[in-house]
Structures are given as C-alpha cells and as structure tokens.
N, C-alpha and C positions, 0 to 999 in steps of 0.2 A: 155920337160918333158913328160914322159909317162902317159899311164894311173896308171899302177902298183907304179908309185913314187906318184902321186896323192893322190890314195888310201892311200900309209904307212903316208903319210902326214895328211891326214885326221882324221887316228885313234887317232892323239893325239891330236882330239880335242873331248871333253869329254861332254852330257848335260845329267845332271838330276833333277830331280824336285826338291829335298833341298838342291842343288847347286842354289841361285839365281835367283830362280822360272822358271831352266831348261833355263836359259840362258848357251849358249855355253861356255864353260872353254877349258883351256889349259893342259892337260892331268887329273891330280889328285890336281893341283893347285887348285886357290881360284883366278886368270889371268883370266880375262873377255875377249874374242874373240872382243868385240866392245872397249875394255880399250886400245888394242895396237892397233885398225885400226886406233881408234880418237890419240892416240898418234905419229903415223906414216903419218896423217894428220897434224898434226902441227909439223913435220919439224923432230922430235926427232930422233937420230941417234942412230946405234944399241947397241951402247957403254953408250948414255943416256937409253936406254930403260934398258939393262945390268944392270946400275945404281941400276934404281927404281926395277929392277925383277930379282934380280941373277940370279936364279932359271932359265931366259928364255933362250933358244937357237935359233940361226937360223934357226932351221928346223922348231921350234913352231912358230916363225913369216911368214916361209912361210907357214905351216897349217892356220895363221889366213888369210893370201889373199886368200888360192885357196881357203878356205870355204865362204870367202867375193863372191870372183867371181863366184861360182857353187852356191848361194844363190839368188844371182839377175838377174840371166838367165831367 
C-alpha cells in the first residue's frame, strides 16, 4: 500500500470533541474506531460487521487498522 492510499484511508477517519469526547469515528458516523478493532478482535467477519453497521465499508475497516497501526508506533 502506498503512502497516498494510506492518506485517503485515513481521511475517513473523523475526531471531534462532541463526537464521544474526540474519540476517533468513522467518517460522519456515530462508528467508534476502537468498536470495529474490539469487534475484529473477537472473531466478527465483515458480513457480521456489515450486519451491526450497514453504513461500514471495507475501506472504513481498513482506515480503522492503519490508524490502529500509525497510533502505536
């Protein structure tokens, strides 16, 4: 992956302060960045995730790893 695909990945993840007390979100959602890692941690497949979050895409699950991974560098 590049840096550039990184980046576009990254912009849809979204923190502001009366979001959740500026916990990370998934674009304009109300999708906590730590609700699909702890999800993705017990097992849940992207068709279960799909389930509970219409709204999610793959591309917003890969924004929530690479901003996991650039976070605990």
């Amino acid at each position: 992956m590049t840096e550039a695909e990184k980046n576009n990945l990254l912009q849809l993840i979204h923190k502001k302060a009366e979001t959740f007390n500026g916990k990370p979100v998934i674009g304009e959602t109300r999708i906590k960045v730590e609700t699909i890692l702890y999800a993705l941690a017990n097992s849940l497949s992207m068709e279960e995730l799909h389930q509970d979050f219409p709204a999610l895409t793959e591309q917003d699950v890969r924004a929530c790893l690479i901003y996991a991974a650039l976070h605990i560098q």
